[in-house]
Each structure stands twice: as C-alpha cells, then as structure tokens.
PLY file of the C-alpha trace (Angstrom):
ply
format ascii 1.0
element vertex 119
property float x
property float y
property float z
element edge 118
property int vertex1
property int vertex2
end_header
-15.76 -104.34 102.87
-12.86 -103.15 105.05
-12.78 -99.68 106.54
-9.78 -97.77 105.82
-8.56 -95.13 108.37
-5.89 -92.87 107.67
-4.23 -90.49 110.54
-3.18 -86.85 109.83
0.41 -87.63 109.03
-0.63 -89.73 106.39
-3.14 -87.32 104.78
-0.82 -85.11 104.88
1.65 -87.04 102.55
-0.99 -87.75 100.38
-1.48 -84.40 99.88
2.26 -83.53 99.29
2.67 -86.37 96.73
-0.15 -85.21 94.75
0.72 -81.38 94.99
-2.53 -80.18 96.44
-1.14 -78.52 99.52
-4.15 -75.86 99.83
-7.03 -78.73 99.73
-8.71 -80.68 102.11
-8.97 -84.59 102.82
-11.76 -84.86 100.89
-9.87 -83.82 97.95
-6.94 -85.72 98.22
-9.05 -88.99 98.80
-10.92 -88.41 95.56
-7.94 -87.94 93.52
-6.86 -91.71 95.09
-10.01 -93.39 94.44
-11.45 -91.34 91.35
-8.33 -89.55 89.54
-10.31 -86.49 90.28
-8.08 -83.18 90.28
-7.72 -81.93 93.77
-9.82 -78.22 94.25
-8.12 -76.12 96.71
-10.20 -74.38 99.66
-9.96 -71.22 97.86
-11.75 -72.05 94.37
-13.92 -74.67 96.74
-14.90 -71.53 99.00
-15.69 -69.38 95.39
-17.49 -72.14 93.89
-19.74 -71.71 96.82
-19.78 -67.90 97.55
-21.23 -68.10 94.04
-23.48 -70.27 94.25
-24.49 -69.46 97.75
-25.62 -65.60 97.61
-28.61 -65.31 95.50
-31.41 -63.95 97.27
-29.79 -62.77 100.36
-29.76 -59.51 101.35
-26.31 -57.91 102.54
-26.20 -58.38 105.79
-27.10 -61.41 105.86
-24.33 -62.83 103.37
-21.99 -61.70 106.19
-22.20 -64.99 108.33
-21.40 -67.42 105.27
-18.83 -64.98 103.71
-17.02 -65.31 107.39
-17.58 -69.24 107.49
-15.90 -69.40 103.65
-13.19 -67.02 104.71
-12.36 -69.01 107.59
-12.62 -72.02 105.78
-10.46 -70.50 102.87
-7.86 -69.72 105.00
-7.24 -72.47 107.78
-9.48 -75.17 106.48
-12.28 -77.36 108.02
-10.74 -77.72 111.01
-11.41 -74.39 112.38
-15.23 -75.21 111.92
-15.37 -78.44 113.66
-18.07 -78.91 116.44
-15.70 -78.50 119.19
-15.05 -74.98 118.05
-17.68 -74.04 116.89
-18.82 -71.83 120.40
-15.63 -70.12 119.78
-15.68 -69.60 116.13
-19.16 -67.90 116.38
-18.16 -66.00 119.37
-15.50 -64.53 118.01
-17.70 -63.36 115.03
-20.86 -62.11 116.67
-19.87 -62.25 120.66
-22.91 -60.79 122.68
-24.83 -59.94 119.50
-25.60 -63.77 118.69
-26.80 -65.01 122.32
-29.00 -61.74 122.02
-30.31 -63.39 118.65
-30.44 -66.82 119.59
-32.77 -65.48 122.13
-35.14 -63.43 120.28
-35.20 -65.96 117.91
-35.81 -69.17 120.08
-37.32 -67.09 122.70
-35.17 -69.09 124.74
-34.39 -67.24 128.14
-31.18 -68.44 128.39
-28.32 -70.05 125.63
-24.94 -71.50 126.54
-22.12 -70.97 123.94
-19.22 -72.24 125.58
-16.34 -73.87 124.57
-15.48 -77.87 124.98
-13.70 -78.61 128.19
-9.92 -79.25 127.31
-10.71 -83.06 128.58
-13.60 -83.08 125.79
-10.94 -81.17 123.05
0 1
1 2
2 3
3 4
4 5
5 6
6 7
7 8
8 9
9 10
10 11
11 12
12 13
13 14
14 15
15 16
16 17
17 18
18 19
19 20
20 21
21 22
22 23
23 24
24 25
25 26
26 27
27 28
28 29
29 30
30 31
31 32
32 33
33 34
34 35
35 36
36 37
37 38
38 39
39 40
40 41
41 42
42 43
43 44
44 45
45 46
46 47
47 48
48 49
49 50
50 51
51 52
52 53
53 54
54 55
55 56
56 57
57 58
58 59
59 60
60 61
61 62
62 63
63 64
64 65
65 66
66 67
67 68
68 69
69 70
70 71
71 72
72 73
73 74
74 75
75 76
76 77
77 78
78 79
79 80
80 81
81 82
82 83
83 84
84 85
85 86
86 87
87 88
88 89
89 90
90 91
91 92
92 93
93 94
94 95
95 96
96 97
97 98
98 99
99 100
100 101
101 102
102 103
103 104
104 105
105 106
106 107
107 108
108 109
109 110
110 111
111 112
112 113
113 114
114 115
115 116
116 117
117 118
C-alpha cells in the first residue's frame, strides 16, 4: 500500500473545495476517503467539553476548557509538542513548575521552549 503525503498548501485546498474552512486535516481527509461531513473545531471542541466534564470539580475543568479554547480558536497546531512549554506557560507560568514539583517531587523541571533550529 502506498503512503500518501499531502503538504499544507494542499490541505488547505482540500479544505476550501469542500467548504470546511473552520476544521482540521483530519476532517477534510475523512470527507475524501469516507464522504463523512467535515465537523468544525468549534462543535469538535463542544462535543468534547460535553463529554469531557463529568466528575470534575471546577477548578479543575479549567486546564481542558483552556486546551479546547485554544484548540477552538487556532486549531491543533497551537498544541503541537514543540509548543507545548509555551502553551502551558502561558496558562499556568510559575504556578505549574511549582505543581509539577509537588507532584513528582521532582527538585527541579525544565519547561522550555524548542530551540528555533529544533522549531
């Protein structure tokens, strides 16, 4: 079976020509393979806040409601692994090494970003 790979430009027409301009790759590749109606991030990101939220307490539906938010609004990209340190800095800054600590009991945690020869 041969591999397909499609770059960004071409996703990106894909998208246009079926009129899903608010949904991701995955999305737009199931609509060419299975006819399946594209979602866009927004009902995909609903779908999942509802889903997602029984049995957590407030404060701790904060961190997914920020990861669907972001999601909603910019798409997957923003949550890739190379931004990821920045992403969750942004979010929780000092308060989330102070976590990770406690947590791991780790003494020390690096949250940096990628190098801009690793980006």
């Amino acid at each position: 079976m041969t591999e397909m790979v499609y770059d960004p430009d071409q996703l990106e027409d894909m998208r246009r020509l079926i009129d899903a301009p608010n949904s991701d790759n995955f999305d737009v590749l199931a609509y060419i393979r299975f006819t399946l109606a594209p979602l866009a991030r927004s009902d995909r990101a609903e779908a999942a806040r509802e889903r997602g939220h029984s049995g957590y307490e407030n404060e701790m539906r904060a961190f997914p409601d920020y990861v669907l938010q972001t999601y909603d609004s910019h798409g997957i990209d923003e949550l890739a692994p190379r931004k990821i340190a920045d992403f969750l800095r942004i979010q929780y800054g000092a308060h989330l090494v102070v976590a990770l600590r406690r947590e791991t009991g780790l003494k020390t945690v690096t949250c940096q970003s990628p190098r801009r020869d690793q980006v």
